[in-house]
C-alpha positions in Angstrom: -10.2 -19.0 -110.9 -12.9 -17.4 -108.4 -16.5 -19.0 -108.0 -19.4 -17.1 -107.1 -20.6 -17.5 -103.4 -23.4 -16.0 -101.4 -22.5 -15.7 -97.3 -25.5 -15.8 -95.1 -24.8 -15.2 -91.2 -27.2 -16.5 -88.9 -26.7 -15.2 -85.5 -28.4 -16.6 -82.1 -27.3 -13.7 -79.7 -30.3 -11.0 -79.2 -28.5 -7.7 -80.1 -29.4 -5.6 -82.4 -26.4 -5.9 -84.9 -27.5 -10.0 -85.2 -31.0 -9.0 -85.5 -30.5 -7.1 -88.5 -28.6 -9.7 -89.8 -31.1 -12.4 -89.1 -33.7 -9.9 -90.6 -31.6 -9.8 -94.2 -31.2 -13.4 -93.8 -34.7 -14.3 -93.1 -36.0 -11.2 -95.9 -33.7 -12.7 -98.5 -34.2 -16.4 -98.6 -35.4 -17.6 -101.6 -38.3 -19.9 -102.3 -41.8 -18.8 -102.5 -42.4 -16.3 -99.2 -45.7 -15.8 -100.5 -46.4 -19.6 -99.9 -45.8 -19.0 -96.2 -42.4 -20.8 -96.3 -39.6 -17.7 -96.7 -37.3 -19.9 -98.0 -37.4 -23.6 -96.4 -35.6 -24.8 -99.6 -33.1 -22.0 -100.8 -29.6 -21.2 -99.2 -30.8 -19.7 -96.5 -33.5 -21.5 -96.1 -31.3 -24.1 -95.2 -29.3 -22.3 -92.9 -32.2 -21.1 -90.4 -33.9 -24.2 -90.4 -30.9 -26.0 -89.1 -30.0 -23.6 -86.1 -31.7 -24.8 -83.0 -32.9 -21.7 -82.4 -36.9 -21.1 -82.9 -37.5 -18.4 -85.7 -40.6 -17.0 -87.0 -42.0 -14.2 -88.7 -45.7 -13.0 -88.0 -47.4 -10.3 -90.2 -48.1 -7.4 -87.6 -51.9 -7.1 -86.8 -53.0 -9.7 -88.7 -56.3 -11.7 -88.1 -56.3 -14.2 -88.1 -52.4 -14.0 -87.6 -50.6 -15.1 -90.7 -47.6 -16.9 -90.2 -45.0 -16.3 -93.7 -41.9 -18.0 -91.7 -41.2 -20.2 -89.1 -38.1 -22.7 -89.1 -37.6 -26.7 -88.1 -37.4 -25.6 -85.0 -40.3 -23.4 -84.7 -42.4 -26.1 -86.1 -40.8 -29.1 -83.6 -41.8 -26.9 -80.9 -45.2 -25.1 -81.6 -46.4 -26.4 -84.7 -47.5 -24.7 -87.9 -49.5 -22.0 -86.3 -49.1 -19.0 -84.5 -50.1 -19.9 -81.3 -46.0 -20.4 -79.8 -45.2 -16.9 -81.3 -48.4 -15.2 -80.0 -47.7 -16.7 -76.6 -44.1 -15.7 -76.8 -45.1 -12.5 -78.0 -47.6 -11.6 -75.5 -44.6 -12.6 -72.4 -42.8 -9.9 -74.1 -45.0 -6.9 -74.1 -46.0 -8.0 -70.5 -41.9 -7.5 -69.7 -42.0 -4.2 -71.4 -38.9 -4.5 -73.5 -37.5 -6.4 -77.0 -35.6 -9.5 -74.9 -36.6 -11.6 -71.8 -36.4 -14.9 -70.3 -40.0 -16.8 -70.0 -41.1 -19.8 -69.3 -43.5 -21.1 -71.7 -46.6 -22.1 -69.3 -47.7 -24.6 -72.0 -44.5 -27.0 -72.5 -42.9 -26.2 -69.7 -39.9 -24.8 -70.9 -37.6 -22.1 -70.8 -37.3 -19.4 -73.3 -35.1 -16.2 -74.2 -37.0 -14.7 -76.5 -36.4 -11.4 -78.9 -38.8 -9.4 -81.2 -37.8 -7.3 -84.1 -40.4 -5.6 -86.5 -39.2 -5.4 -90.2 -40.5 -5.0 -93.7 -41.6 -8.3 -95.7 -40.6 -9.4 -98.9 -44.1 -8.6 -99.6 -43.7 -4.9 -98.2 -46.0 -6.2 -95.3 -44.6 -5.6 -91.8 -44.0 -8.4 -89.7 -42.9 -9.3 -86.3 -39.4 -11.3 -86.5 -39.4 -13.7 -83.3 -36.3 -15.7 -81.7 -36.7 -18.0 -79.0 -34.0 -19.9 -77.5 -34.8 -22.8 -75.8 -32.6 -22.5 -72.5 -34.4 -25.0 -70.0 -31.1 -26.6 -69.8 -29.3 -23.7 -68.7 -32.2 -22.9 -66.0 -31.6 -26.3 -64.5 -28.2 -26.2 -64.4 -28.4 -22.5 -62.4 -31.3 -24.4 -60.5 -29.2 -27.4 -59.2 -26.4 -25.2 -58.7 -28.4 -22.9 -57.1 -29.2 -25.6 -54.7 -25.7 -27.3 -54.0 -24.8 -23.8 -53.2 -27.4 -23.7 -50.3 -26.9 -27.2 -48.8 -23.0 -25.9 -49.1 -23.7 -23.1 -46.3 -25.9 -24.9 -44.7 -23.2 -27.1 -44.0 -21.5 -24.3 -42.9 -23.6 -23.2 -40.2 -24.2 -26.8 -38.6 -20.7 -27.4 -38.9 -19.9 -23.8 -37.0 -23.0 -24.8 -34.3 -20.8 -27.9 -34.0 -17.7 -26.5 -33.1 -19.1 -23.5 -30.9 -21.4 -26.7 -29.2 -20.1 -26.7 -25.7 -19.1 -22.2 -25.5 -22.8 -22.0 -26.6 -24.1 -25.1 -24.0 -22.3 -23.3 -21.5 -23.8 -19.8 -22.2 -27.5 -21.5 -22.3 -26.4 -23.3 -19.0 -25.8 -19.9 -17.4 -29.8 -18.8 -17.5 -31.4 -22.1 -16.9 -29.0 -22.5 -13.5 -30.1 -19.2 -12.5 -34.0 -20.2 -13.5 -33.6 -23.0 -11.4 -32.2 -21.6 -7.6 -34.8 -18.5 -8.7 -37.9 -21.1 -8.5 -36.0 -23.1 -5.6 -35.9 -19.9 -3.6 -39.5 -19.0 -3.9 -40.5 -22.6 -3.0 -38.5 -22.5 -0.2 -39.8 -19.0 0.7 -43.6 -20.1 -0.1 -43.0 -22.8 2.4 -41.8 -20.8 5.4 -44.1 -18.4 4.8 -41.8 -15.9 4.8 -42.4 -14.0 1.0 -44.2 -10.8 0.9 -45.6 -9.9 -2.6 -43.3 -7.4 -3.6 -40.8 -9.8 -3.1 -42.3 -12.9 -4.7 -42.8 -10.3 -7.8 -39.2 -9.7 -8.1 -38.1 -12.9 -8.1 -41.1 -14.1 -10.8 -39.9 -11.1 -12.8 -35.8 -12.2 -12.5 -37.1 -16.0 -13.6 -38.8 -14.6 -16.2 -36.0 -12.1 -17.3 -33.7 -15.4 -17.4 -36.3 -17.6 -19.2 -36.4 -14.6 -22.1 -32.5 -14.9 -22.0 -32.5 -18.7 -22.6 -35.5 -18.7 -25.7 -33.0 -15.8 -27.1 -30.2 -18.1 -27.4 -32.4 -21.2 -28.6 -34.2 -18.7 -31.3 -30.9 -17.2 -32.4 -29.3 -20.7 -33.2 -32.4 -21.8 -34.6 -32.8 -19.2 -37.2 -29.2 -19.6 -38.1 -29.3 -23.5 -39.0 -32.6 -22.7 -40.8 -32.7 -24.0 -44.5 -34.4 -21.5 -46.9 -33.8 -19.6 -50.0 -32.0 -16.6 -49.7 -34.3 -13.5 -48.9 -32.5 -10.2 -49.0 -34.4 -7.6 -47.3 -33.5 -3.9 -45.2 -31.7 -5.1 -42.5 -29.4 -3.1 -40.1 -25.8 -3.1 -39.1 -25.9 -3.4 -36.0 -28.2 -6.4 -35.4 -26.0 -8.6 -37.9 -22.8 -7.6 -35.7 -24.3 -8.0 -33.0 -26.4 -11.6 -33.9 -22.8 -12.6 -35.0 -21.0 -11.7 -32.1 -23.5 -13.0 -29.9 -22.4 -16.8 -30.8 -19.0 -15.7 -30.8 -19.2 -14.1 -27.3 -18.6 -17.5 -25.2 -15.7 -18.3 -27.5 -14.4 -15.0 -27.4 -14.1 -15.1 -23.4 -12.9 -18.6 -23.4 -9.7 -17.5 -26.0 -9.1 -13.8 -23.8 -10.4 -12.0 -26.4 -12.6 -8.8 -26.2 -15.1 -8.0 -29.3 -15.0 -4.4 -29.9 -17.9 -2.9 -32.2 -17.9 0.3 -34.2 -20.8 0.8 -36.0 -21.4 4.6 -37.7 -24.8 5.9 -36.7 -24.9 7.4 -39.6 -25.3 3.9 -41.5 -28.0 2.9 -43.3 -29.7 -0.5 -43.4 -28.1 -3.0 -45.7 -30.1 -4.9 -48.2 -29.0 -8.2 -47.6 -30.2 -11.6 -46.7 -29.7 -11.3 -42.3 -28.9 -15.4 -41.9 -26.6 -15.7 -44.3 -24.4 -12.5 -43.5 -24.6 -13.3 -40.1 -22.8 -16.5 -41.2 -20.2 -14.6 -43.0 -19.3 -12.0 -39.8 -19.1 -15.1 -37.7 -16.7 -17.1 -39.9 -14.7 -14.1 -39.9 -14.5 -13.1 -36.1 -13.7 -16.9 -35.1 -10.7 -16.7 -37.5 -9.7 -13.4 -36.1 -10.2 -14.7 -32.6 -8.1 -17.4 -32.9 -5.8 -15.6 -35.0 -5.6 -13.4 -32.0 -5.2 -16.0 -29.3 -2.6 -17.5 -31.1 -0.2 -14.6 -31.3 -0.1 -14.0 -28.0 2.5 -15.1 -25.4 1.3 -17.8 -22.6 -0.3 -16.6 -20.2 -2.4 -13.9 -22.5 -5.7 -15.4 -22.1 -5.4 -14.2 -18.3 -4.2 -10.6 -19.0 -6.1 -9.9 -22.3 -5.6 -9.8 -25.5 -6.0 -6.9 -28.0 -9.3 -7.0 -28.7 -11.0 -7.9 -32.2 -12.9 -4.7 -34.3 -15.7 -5.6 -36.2 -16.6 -1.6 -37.9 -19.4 -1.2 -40.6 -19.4 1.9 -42.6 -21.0 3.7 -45.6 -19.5 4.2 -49.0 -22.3 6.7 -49.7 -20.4 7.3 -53.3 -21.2 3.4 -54.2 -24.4 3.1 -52.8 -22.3 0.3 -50.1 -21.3 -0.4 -46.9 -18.0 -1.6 -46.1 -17.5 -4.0 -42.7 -14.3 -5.1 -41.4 -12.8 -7.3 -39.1 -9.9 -6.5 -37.8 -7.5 -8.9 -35.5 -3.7 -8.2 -34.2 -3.0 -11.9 -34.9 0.0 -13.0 -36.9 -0.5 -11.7 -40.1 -1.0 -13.8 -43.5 1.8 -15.0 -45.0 2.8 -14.1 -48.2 3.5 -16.9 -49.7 -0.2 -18.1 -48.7 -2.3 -15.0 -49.8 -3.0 -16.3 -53.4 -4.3 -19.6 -52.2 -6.7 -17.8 -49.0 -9.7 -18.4 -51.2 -9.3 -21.5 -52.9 -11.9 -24.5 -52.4 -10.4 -26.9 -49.6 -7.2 -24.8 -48.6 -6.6 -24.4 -44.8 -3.7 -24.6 -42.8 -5.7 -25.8 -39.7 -5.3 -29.2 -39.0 -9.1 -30.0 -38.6 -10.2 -27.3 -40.9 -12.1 -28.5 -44.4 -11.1 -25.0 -46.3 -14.7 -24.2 -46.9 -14.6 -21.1 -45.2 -13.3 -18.3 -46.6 -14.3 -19.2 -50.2 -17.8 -19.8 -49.0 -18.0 -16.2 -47.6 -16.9 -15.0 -50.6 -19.4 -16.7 -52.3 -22.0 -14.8 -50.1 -20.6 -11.2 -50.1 -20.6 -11.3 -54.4 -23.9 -13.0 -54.6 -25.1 -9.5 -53.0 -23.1 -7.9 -54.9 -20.1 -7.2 -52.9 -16.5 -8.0 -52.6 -14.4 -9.9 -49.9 -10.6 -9.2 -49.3 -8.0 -9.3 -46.6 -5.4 -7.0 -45.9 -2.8 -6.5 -43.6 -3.3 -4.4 -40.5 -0.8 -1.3 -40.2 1.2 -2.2 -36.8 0.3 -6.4 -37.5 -2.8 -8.5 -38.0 -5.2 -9.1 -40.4 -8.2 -6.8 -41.2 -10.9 -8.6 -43.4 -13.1 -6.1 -45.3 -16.0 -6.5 -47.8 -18.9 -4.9 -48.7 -22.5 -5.0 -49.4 -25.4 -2.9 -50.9 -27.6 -0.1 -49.1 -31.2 -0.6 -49.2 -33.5 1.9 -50.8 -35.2 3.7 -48.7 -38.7 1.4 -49.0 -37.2 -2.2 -49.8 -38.8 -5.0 -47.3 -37.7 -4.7 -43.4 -36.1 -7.6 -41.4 -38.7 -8.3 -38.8 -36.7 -8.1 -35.7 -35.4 -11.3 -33.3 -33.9 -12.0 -30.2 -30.7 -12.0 -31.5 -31.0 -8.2 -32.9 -30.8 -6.2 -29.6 -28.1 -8.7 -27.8 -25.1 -6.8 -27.0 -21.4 -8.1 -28.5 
């Protein structure tokens, strides 16, 4: 024996398939509409003022606005009146579409918020409103957000760290020669033997070495800076070569030449400079030692093959590819599905923060990060990142930008 039954679907998601359903729903709820409650008490009254969703229904040009629906929810939030929709309302036409995200300036809270216009029991047109309280979610993508930064900022102190005494040598280098510079025109001064022109030379060398030192200071100190990420135009070649410029002592110290190949023809990238700097350096002290390592004793005198770092344009994807490419001893296979998980390393003072953190940094620009073997052995490690239009925001330039590798 069958019963009768009415199915009412209320759907949250902003599309226009649930708002046409929601808009049956709302049209179609018994109890006396023209009481300004739609429904509060009927069947489906009962199913919209349980979803925690905010729904109201505003009759289009009204004044004063007439509210004829607006759920538990609605009501819990805004109150009776019109005020929350008109708020809401207003965000909307100020985004220029049907759907956004707003913050509602007076509670505080977060919003995703659709409109749909439809026909009133009454005949009357009204404006159908949805709002979503997501505050939740917005913190959650806020302290993630943030764990995410202090995680590569860890990074970079931790790489400072370990590249400590290569880069305390390299500073050392300047400040010696700084020092027997002002020692010889003190000594000079004193015997009375320096002419001008040569007391302007040697001003000019100390200052030429004074220059190199602030560059090195300046270039570490952006890169342990903590801020939001800022993508802006920046070019190729002063990322490969900021990168390569911390790597350089290191590089020396293992026998290993950095080679660059940059395409003139490249474009600048639309990235954030500090933290793809971070990801080029990760990558060319792996291949580094990755390089070192393969070679027989006695390599570090007689030079190994040298790491490529090449940046390219993918002019079909709007992207530039960079690689880094080592003739070290290849990845394992039975290690390549695990290269990218959290905490995985097969160095014996690594954390296995590395590679996953990279990744984490090419895909929030909208990239990809992979490695692939190297035709003839070694490891290339490719990813890439997004051209900037031709009037996005410029990287001012730095010290670092026109250091050679």
């Amino acid at each position: 024996m069958g019963f009768p039954y009415r199915t009412i679907l209320c759907p949250v998601d902003f599309d226009d398939n649930s708002l046409n359903a929601l808009e049956t729903a709302t049209r179609h709820a018994p109890d006396a509409a023209h009481a300004g409650r739609a429904g509060r008490d009927g069947c489906a009254g009962l199913i919209l003022e349980s979803v925690a969703t905010a729904i109201s229904a505003v009759v289009t040009g009204s004044d004063p606005p007439e509210v004829v629906y607006a759920n538990r929810a609605y009501r819990s939030l805004f109150g009776d009146g019109p005020l929350g929709h008109l708020r809401l309302a207003a965000a909307i036409r100020a985004g220029h579409g049907l759907t956004l995200e707003h913050e509602d300036p007076v509670l505080g809270r977060w919003f995703e918020v659709a409109e749909h216009g439809i026909a009133w029991i009454d005949g009357r047109p009204v404006t159908l409103q949805l709002a979503s309280d997501i505050t939740a979610r917005k913190l959650d993508a806020e302290i993630g957000r943030r764990e995410q930064e202090k995680l590569e900022l860890t990074a970079r102190l931790m790489a400072m760290g370990e590249l400590a005494s290569s880069l305390a040598h390299e500073l050392n280098q300047p400040l010696t020669a700084i020092v027997n510079y002002v020692a010889g025109i003190r000594d000079r001064l004193r015997a009375g033997a320096l002419p001008p022109d040569a007391l302007n030379t040697a001003i000019d060398s100390t200052l030429a070495q004074a220059e190199r030192a602030a560059a090195i200071i300046r270039r570490i100190r952006e890169f342990v800076r903590r801020a939001p990420p800022q993508p802006r135009a920046t070019g190729a070649t002063r990322l490969i070569a900021a990168a390569a410029g911390f790597a350089q002592a290191e590089a020396r110290a293992r026998g290993v030449a950095i080679e660059t190949q940059i395409d003139p023809r490249l474009g600048p990238l639309l990235v954030d400079p500090i933290l793809i700097e971070q990801v080029v350096l990760n990558l060319l002290r792996n291949a580094l030692e990755a390089s070192a390592e393969s070679e027989p004793a006695g390599a570090a005198q007689r030079g190994a093959a040298p790491v490529v770092v090449a940046a390219a344009a993918l002019p079909q994807r709007r992207m530039a590819q960079i690689t880094v490419a080592d003739r070290g001893g290849g990845i394992p296979p039975a290690l390549r599905p695990r290269l990218f998980e959290p905490f995985f390393t097969t160095k014996p003072d690594g954390l296995g923060i590395g590679l996953n953190l990279c990744r984490s940094i090419v895909e929030f620009h909208g990239g990809n990060l992979e490695l692939r073997d190297r035709p003839g052995g070694g490891t290339i490690a490719c990813f890439t990142l997004p051209l900037a239009p031709d009037d996005g925001p410029r990287a001012p330039p730095t010290g670092a930008a026109g250091e050679r590798a």
